[in-house]
C-alpha positions in Angstrom: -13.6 11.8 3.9 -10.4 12.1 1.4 -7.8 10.4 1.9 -4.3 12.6 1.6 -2.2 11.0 -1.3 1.2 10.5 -0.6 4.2 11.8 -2.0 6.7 8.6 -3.3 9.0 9.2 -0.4 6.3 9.0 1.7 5.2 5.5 -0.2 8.9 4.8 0.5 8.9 5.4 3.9 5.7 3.9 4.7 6.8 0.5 3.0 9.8 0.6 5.5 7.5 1.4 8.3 5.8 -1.9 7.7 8.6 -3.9 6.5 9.8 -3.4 10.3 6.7 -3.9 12.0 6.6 -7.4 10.4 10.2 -8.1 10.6 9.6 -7.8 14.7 6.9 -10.2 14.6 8.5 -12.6 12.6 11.4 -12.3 15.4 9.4 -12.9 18.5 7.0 -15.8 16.1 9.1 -18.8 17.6 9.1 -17.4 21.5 6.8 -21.1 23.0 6.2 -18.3 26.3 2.9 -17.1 25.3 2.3 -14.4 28.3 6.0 -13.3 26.9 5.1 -13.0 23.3 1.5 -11.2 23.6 4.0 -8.7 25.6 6.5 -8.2 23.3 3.3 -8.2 20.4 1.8 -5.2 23.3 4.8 -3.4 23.1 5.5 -3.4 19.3 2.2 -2.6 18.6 1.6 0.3 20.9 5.2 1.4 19.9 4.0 1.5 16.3 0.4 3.0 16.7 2.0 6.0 19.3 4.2 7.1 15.7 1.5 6.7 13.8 0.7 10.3 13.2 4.6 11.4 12.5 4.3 13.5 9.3 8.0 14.7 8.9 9.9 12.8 7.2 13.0 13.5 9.3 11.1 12.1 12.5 10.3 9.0 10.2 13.8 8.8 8.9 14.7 8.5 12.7 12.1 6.4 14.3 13.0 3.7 11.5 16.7 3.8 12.8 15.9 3.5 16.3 13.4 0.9 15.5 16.5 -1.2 13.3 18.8 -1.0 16.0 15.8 -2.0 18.6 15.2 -4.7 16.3 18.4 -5.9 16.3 18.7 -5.6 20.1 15.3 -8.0 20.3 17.2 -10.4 18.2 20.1 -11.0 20.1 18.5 -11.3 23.5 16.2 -13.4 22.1 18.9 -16.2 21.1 21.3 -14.8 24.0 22.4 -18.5 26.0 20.7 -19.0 29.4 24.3 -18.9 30.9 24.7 -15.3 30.0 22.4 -14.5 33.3 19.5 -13.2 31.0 16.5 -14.9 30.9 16.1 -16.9 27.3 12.7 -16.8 25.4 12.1 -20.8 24.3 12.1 -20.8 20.6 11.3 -23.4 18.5 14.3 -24.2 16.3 11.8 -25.2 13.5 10.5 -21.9 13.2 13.5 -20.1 12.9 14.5 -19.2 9.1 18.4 -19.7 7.9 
């Protein structure tokens, strides 16, 4: 079996790909919740592996933008206060970088 090389904006775009994937585990790391981080981990994961075949780099280009902004969505509800009426994840302030 050959593997297909890829063309450097594909490199490029593949090195995003997982630069995200491993910027939403390092968010939902410090959740204490275990049954609530295995389904966050579920969710990334399978969000991931269902893209995994994207060729165009278009589609890429757009997945990795939704994926930013879901990102950045994860993080804020993550650290959202308990008096804003959603639930909080409990984080352990160690874990969290500066």
């Amino acid at each position: 079996m050959v593997k297909e090389t890829l063309s450097l904006s594909r490199f490029i775009l593949r090195s995003q790909v997982m630069d995200l994937y491993r910027d939403f585990l390092r968010t939902i790391n410090p959740i204490n919740d275990i049954k609530s981080k295995n389904e966050l981990k579920q969710w990334i994961r399978q969000d991931f592996q269902l893209n995994k075949s994207v060729k165009d780099e278009e589609v890429i280009r757009m997945h990795l933008s939704r994926g930013r902004l879901a990102l950045r969505e994860l993080q804020v509800s993550i650290s959202m206060p308990a008096s804003s009426g959603f639930k909080k994840f409990q984080i352990n302030n160690k874990d969290m970088k500066s």
